[in-house]
N, C-alpha and C positions, 0 to 999 in steps of 0.2 A: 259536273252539275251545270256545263250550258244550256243553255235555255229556262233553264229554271226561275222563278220568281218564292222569294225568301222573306219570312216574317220573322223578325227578333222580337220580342220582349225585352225590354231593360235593356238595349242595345247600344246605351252610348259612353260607358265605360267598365271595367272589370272582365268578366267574365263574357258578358253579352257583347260587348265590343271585339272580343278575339273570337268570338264566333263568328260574326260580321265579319270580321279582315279575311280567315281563313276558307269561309263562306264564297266572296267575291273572288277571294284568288283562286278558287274552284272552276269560276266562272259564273257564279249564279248573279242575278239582280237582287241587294239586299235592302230592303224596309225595315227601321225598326223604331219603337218609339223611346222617349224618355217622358220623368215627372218634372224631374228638379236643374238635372243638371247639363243648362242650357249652355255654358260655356265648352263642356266636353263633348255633346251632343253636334255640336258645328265641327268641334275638332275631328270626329269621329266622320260622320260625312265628308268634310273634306280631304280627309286621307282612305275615304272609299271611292270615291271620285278619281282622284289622282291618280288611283291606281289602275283608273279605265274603268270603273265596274258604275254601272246603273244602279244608285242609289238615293235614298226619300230616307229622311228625319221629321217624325212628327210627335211634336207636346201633346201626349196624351196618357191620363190614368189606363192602366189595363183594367179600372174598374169603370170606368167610363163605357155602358155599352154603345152608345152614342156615338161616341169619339172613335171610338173601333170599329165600329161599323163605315165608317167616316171614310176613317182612314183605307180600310181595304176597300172599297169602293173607288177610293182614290188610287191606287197604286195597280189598282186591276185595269183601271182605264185610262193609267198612262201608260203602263203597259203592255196593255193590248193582249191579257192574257191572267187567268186566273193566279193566285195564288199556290204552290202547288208543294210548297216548304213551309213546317210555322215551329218555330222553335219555344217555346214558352219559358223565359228565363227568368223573367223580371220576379223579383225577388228583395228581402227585405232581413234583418237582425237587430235580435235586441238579448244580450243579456240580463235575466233575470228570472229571481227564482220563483216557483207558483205560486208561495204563500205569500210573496210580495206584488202578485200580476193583479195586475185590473184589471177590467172586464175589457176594457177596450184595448188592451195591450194583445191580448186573444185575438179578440174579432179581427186587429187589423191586421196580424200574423196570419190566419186563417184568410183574411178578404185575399190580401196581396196573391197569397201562394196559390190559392185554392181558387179561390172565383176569380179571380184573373186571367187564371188559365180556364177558367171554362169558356168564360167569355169570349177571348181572344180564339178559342178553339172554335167556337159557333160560328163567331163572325167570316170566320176564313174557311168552315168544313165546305157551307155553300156549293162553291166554287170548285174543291175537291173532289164533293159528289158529282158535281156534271163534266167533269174530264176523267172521272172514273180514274185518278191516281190521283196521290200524294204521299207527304210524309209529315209526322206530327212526332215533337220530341220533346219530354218535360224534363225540366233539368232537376232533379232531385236533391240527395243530397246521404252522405255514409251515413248521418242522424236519423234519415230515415228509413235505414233497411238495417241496422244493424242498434247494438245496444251502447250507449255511451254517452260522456259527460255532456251535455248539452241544452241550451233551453226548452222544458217542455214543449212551450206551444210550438218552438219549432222544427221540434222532432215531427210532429202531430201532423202539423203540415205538410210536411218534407212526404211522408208517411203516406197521409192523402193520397197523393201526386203517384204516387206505385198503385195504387188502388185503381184512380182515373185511367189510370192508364190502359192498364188492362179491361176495365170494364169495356173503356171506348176501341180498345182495337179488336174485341171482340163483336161488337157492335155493329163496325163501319170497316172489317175487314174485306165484307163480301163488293165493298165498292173501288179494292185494290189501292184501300189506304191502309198503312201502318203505323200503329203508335207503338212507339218504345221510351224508354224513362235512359236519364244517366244519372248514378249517385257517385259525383267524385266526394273524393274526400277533402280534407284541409286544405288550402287552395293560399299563393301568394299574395291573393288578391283578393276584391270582394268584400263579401259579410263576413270572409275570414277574420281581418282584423281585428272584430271584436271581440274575438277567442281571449278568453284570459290567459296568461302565458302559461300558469300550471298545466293549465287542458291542452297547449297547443305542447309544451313538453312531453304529458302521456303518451298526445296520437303520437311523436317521433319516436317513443321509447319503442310504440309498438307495432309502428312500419318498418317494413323490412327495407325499404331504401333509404331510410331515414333521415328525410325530406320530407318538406312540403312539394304538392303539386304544383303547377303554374296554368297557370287559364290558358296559353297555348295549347301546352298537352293535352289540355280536355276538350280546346274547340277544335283539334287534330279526330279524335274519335266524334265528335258530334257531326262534324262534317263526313264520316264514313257511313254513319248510321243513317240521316237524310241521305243519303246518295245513292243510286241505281243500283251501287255495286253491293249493296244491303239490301236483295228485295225479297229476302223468305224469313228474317227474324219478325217477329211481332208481339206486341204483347210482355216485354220482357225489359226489363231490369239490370244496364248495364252498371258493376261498378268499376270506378277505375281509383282507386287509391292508394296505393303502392304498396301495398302487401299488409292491409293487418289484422 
């Protein structure tokens, strides 16, 4: 991935962070933003830094279209070079059950997951369209491509994100960009946490390596899938959750 210029979502700890790390050790230049958490978000850049790699932390909502526009504007012109990677992670959890959700409990499961990533996808397609490559990656989720204990609205979401995906790489394939989706499974990190331990006991009963995942291992495939050495998949739905 030299040469490359990289957009994370939700980039400055969990899962979006080892996309980051393993992203830069590729080679590439990585931008990514955060909401809240401003102490991890420095920590994050500066062990992107260090490790030589060109990298921008920016406070900004992925629903913010202003902000994101902002921001790739900024990072194209310090860069000196479009966007040409946008990984869509940022992401959000909440347990709980439908007859107890609020309407706004919905909405903002849907805002985060869904128009987040639309957003964050327009502001950087631009850019993609006029170098005629890129690569676009939603990070899904097992809740959304498969049936299981999980909160509705964020199966829903999760769900979305396989839909977007495909609609848009069929779209904006003729401009030799590819959008592909990744659904890991239960993961060490992350929105994992919130798993109730019953549910997080199932998924092991019924993984075959009978483990959790680690946000390594996934930003190891996400980094394959943006990268050159992946230029004829498209439109497709990778899972990786270890067997279940």
């Amino acid at each position: 991935m030299q040469g490359r210029i990289a957009l994370v979502t939700g980039g400055s700890r969990g899962l979006g962070r080892a996309i980051c790390k393993v992203l830069a050790r590729e080679g590439a230049s990585v931008a990514f933003n955060y909401l809240k958490a401003e102490k991890e978000a420095q920590e994050a850049l500066a062990e992107l830094r260090a490790s030589g790699a060109r990298a921008w932390a920016f406070k900004a909502s992925v629903l913010d279209k202003a902000a994101l526009d902002e921001m790739v504007r900024t990072v194209e012109r310090e860069a000196c070079a479009p966007i040409d990677v946008l990984v869509n992670n940022a992401g959000t959890g909440q347990v709980v059950p439908l007859a107890l959700m609020e309407e706004s409990d919905w909405d903002g499961m849907m805002d985060t997951h869904v128009k987040g990533a639309f957003l964050a996808t327009q502001a950087a397609l631009r850019g993609m369209i006029r170098l005629k490559r890129g690569r676009i990656l939603n990070v899904s989720s097992l809740a959304g491509v498969k049936m299981m204990q999980a909160p509705v609205h964020y199966c829903t979401a999760k769900a979305a994100l396989k839909g977007f995906t495909e609609g848009l790489a069929k779209e904006i394939g003729r401009y030799g960009i590819t959008v592909n989706c990744i659904a890991p499974g239960i993961l060490d990190e992350g929105v994992s946490v919130n798993i109730p331990p019953a549910n997080r006991e199932d998924f092991l009963r019924h993984c075959a390596l009978r483990r959790l995942g680690t946000t390594h291992e996934i930003a190891e495939v996400v980094a394959f899938l943006v990268s050159d050495r992946n230029a004829y998949m498209n439109g497709a739905t990778v899972v990786v959750d270890g067997g279940v």
